[in-house]
C-alpha positions as a Markdown table, in Angstrom:
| # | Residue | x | y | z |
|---|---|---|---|---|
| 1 | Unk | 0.0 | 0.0 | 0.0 |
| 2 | Unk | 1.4 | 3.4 | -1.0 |
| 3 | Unk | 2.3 | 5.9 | 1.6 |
| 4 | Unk | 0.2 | 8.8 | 1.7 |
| 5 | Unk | 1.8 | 12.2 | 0.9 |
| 6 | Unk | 3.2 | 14.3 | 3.1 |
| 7 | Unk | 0.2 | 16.9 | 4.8 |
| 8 | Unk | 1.0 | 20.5 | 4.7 |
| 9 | Unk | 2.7 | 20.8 | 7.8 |
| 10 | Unk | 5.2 | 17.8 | 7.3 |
| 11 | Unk | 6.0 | 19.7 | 3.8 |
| 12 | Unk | 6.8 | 22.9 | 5.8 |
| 13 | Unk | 9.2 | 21.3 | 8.0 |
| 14 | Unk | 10.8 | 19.4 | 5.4 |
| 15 | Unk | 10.9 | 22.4 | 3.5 |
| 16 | Unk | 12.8 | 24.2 | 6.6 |
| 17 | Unk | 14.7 | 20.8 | 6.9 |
| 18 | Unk | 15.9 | 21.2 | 3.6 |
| 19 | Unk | 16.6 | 24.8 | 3.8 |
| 20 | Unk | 19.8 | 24.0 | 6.4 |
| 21 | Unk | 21.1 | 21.2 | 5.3 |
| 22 | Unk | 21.9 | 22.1 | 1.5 |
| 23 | Unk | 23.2 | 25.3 | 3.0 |
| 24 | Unk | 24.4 | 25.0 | 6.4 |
| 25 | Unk | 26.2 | 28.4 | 6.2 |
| 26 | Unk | 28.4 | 28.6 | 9.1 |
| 27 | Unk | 31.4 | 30.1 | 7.3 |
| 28 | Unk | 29.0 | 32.8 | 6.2 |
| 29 | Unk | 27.8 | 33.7 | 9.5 |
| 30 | Unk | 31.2 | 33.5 | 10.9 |
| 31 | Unk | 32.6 | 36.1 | 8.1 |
| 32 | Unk | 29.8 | 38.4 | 9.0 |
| 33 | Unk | 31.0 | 38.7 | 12.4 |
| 34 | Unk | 34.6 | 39.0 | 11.5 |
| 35 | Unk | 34.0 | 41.3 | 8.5 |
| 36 | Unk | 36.3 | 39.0 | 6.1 |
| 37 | Unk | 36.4 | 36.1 | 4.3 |
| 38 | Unk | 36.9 | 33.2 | 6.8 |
| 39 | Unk | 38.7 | 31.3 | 3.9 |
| 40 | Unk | 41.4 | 33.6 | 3.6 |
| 41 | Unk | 42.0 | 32.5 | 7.3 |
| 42 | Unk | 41.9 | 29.3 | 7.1 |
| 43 | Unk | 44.5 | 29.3 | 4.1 |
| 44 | Unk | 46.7 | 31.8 | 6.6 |
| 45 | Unk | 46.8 | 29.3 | 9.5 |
| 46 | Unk | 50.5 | 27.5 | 9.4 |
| 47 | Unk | 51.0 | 23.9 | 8.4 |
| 48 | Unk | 51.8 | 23.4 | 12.3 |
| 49 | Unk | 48.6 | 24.6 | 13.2 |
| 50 | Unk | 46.6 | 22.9 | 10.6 |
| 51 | Unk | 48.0 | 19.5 | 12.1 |
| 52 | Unk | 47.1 | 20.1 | 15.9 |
| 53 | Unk | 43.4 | 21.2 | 14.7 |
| 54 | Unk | 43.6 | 18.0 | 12.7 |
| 55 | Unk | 44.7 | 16.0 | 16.1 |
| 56 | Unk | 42.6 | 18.1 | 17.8 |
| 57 | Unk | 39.2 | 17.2 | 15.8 |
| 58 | Unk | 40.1 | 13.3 | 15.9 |
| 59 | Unk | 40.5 | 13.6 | 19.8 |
| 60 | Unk | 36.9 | 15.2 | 20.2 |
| 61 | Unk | 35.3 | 13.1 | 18.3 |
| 62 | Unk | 36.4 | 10.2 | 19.4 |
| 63 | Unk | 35.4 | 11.7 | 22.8 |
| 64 | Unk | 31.8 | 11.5 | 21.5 |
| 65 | Unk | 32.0 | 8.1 | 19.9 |
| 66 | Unk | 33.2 | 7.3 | 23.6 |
| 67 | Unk | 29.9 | 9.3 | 25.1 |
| 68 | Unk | 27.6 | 7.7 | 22.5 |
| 69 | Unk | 28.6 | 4.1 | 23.2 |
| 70 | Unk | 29.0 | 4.3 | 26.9 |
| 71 | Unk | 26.4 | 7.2 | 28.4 |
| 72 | Unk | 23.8 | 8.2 | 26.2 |
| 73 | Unk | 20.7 | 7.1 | 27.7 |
| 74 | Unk | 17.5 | 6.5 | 25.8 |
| 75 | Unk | 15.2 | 9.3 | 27.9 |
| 76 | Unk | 11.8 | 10.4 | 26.5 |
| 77 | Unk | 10.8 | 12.9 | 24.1 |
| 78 | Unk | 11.1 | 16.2 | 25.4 |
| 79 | Unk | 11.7 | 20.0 | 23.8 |
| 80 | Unk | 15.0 | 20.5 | 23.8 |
| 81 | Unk | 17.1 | 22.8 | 26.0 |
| 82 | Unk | 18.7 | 25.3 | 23.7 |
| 83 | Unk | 20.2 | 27.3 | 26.0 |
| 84 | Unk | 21.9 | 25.0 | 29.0 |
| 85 | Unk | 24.9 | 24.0 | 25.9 |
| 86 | Unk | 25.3 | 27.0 | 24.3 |
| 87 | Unk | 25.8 | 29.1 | 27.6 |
| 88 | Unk | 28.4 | 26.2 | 28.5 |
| 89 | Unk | 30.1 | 25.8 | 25.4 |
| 90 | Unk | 30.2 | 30.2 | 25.4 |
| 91 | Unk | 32.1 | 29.7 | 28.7 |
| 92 | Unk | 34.9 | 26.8 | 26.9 |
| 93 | Unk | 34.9 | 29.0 | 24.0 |
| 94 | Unk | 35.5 | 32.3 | 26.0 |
| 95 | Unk | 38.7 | 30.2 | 28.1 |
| 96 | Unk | 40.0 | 28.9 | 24.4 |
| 97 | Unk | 40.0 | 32.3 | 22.8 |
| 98 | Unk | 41.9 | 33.5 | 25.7 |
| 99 | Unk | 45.0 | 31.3 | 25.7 |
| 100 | Unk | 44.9 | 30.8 | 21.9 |
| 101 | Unk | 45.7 | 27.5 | 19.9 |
| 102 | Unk | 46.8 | 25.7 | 22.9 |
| 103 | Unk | 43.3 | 26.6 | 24.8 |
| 104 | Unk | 41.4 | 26.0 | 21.5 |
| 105 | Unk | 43.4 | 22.3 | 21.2 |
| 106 | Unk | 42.1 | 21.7 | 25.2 |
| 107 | Unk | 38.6 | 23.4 | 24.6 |
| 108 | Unk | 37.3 | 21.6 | 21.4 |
| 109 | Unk | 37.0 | 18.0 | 23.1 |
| 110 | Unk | 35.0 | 19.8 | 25.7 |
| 111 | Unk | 32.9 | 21.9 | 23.2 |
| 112 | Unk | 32.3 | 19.3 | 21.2 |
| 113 | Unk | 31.2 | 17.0 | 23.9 |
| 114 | Unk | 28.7 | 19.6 | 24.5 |
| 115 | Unk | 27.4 | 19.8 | 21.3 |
| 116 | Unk | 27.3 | 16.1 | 20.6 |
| 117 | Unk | 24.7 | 16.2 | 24.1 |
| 118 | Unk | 22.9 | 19.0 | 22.4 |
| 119 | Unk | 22.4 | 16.8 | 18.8 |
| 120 | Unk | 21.4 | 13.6 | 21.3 |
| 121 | Unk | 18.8 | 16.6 | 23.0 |
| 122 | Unk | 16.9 | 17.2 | 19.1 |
| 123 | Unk | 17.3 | 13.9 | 18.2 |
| 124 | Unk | 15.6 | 13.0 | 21.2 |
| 125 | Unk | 12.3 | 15.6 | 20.6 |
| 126 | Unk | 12.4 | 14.4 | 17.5 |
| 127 | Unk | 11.5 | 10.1 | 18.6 |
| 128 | Unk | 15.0 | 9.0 | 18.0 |
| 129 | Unk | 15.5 | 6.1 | 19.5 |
| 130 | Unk | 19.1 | 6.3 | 21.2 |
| 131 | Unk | 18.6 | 2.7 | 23.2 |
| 132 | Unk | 19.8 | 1.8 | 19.7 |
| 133 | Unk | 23.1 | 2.4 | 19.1 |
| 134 | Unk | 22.2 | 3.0 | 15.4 |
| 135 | Unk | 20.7 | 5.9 | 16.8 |
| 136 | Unk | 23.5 | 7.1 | 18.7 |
| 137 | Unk | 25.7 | 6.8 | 16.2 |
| 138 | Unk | 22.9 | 8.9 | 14.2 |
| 139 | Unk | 23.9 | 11.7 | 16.3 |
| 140 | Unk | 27.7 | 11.5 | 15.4 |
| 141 | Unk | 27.0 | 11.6 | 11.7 |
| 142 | Unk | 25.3 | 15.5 | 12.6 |
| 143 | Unk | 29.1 | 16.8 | 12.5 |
| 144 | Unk | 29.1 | 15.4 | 8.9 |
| 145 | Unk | 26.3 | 17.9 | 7.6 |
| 146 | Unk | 27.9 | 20.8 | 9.0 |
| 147 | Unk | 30.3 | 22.1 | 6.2 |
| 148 | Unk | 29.6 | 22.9 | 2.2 |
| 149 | Unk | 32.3 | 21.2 | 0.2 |
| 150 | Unk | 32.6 | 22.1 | -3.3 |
| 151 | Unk | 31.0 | 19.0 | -4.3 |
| 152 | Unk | 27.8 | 19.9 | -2.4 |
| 153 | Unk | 27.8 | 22.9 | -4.2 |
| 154 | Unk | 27.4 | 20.6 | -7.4 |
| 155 | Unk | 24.5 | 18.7 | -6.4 |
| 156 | Unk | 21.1 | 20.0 | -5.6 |
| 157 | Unk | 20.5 | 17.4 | -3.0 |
| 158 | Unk | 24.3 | 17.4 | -1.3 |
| 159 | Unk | 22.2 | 16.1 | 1.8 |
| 160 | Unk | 21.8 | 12.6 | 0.7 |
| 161 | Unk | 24.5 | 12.2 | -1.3 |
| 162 | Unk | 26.5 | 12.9 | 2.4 |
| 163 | Unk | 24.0 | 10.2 | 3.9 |
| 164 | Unk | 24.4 | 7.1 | 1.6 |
| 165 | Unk | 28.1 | 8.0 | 1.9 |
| 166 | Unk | 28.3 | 7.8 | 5.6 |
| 167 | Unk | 25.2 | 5.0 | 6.0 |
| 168 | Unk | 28.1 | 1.7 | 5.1 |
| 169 | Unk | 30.2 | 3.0 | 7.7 |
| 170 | Unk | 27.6 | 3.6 | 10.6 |
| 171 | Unk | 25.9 | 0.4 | 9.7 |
| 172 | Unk | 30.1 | -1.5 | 9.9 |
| 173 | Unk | 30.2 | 0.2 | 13.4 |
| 174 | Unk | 26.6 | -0.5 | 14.7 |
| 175 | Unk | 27.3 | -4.1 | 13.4 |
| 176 | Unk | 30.6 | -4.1 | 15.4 |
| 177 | Unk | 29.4 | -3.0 | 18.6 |
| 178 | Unk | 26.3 | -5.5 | 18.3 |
| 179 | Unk | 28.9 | -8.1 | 18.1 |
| 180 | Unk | 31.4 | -7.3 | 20.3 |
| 181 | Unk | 29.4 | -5.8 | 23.0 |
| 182 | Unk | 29.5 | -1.6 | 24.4 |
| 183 | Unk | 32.3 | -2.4 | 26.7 |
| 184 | Unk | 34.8 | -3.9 | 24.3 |
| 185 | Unk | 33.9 | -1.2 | 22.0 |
| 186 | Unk | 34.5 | 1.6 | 24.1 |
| 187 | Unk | 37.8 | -0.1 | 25.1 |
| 188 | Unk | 38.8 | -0.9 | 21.6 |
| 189 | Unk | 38.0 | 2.3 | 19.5 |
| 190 | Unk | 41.1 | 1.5 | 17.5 |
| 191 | Unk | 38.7 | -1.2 | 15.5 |
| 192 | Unk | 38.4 | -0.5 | 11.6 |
| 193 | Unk | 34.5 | -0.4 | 11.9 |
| 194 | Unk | 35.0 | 2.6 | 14.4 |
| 195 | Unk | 38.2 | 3.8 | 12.8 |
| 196 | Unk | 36.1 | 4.3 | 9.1 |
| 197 | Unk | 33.4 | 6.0 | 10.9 |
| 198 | Unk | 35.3 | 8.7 | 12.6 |
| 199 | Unk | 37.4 | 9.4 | 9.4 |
| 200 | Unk | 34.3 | 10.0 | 7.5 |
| 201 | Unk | 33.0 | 11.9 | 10.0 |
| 202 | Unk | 36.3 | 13.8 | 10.5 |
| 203 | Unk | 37.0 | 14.6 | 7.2 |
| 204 | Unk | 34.0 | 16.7 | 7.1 |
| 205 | Unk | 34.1 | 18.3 | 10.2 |
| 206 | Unk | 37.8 | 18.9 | 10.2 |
| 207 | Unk | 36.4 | 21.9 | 7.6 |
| 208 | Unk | 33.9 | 23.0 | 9.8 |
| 209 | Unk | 36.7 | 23.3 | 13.0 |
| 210 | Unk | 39.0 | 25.1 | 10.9 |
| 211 | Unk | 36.6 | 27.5 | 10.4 |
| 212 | Unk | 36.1 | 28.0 | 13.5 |
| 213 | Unk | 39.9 | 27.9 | 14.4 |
| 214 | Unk | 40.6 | 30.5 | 12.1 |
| 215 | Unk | 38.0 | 32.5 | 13.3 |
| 216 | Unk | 38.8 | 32.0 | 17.2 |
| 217 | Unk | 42.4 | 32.6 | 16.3 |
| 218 | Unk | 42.4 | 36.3 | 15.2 |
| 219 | Unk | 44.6 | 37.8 | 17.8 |
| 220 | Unk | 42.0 | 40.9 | 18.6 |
| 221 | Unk | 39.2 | 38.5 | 19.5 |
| 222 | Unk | 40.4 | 37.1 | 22.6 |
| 223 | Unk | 38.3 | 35.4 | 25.0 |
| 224 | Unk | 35.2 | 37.7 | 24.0 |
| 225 | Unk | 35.8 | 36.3 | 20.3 |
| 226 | Unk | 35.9 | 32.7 | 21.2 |
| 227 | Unk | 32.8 | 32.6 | 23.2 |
| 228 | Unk | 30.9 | 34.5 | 20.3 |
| 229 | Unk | 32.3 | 31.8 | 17.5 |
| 230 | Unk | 31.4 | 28.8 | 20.0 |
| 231 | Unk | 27.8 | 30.2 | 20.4 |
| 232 | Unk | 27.5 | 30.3 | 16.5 |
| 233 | Unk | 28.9 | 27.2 | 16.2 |
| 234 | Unk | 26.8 | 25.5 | 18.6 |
| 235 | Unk | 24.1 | 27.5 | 17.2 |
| 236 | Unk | 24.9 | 25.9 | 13.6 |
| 237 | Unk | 25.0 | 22.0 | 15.1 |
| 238 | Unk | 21.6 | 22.4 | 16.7 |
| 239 | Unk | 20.0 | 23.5 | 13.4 |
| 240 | Unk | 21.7 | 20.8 | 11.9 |
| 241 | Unk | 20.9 | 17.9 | 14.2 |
| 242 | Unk | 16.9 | 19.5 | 14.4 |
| 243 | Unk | 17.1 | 19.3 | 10.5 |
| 244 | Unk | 18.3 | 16.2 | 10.4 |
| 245 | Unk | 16.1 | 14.2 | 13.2 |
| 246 | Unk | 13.5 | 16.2 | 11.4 |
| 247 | Unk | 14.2 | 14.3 | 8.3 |
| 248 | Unk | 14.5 | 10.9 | 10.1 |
| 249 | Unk | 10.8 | 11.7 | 12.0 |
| 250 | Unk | 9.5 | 12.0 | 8.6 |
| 251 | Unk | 10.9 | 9.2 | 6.6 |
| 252 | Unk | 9.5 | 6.5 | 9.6 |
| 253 | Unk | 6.0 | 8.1 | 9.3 |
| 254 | Unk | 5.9 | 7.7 | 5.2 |
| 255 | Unk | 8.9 | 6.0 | 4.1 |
| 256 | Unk | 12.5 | 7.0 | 2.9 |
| 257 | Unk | 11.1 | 6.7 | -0.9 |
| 258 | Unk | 8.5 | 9.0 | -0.5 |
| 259 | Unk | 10.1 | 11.7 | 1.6 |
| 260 | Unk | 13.6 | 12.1 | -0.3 |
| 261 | Unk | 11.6 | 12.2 | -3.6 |
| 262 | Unk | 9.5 | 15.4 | -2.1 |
| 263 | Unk | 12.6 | 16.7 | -0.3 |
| 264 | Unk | 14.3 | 16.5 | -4.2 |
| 265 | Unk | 10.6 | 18.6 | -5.1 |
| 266 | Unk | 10.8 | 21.1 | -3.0 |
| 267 | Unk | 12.4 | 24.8 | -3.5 |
């Protein structure tokens, strides 16, 4: 039996769905609070740098891997809190911006943790179900949506072209972990499974945390700076991850068919 179509209201939010995940924007709203190109930055940051921020990404999120196997409960559906991460992660960003790379280096596993609960928060509201671990791992994938790659820029649907790219590797590492149990996972995130997921992961986010590197880096920002770029940042993951879940909610009520063909209809 076909799925009905979507009603006017699940349109709307797929529509709004739509509208931040094919163009998640976070280097544009960064450059309008620095008045300048935030690529220009990022191409200005030394090879040095470039390779702690590289370190520095793969440590945080394989801190969230960690929080996702290990401690993220199930809960019920409930509106998320907006506010409790983003006042937390302004405070991380505020001590990073003041002691510079070395603070950002200490500061992103710690932001990032935060924002990873904040993702877990929407997909939550939105009837994820996180005593899965597919789930959880759901919410790890958020950090992959978060940058525009010139090949996004070449499809009109970059969204699911990022999906079916990352769905092989989160079902490898939901398969591990079934298999091998949470504990051996989280002891053993050295695993190939695990390893291929947080490279895919990384190597889209690693854009997204140079961005904000570059942009927490600029020596007149200071601590003021950094807790402004972590509050857009963690602004621009919660959009993402409410996007996202939103996308999810729909696609168990009607189907994945039926709701990626209207998301590829809509404006």
């Amino acid at each position: 039996m076909p799925s009905p179509p979507l009603t006017p209201a699940d349109e709307t939010e797929l529509t709004a769905a739509k509208r931040i995940l094919e163009h998640p924007g976070l280097a544009i709203r960064l450059a309008d609070y620095l008045g300048r190109p935030v690529e220009a930055l990022v191409k200005a940051l030394p090879a040095a740098s470039q390779q702690l921020i590289s370190r520095g990404t793969g440590k945080a999120l394989d801190a969230s891997l960690a929080l996702a196997l290990r401690t993220l409960d199930a809960g019920p559906a409930r509106a998320p809190n907006r506010w409790l991460h983003r006042g937390l992660a302004v405070a991380s960003g505020a001590l990073g911006g003041a002691i510079g790379l070395p603070g950002l280096m200490v500061e992103l596993p710690v932001s990032t943790t935060l924002m990873f609960r904040a993702i877990a928060d929407h997909a939550r509201a939105q009837g994820e179900d996180l005593s899965r671990i597919e789930g959880r791992l759901e919410c790890l994938t958020v950090f992959a949506y978060g940058t525009e790659t010139a090949e996004d820029e070449a499809s009109e649907t970059a969204y699911f072209a990022v999906r079916a790219a990352l769905a092989k590797a989160v079902s490898g590492a939901a398969e591990y972990v079934a298999q091998r149990g949470i504990a051996e996972a989280v002891g053993d995130r050295a695993a190939p499974a695990l390893v291929q997921l947080l490279a895919r992961v990384a190597q889209r986010f690693g854009l997204a945390v140079s961005e904000k590197a570059a942009a927490q880096l600029v020596p007149v920002l200071g601590a003021a700076g950094g807790a402004a770029v972590n509050s857009l940042f963690m602004e621009h993951y919660q959009g993402t991850a409410r996007a996202h879940f939103t996308v999810r909610r729909l696609e168990r009520r009607y189907g994945a068919g039926p709701v990626k063909s209207a998301y590829e209809r809509l404006g």
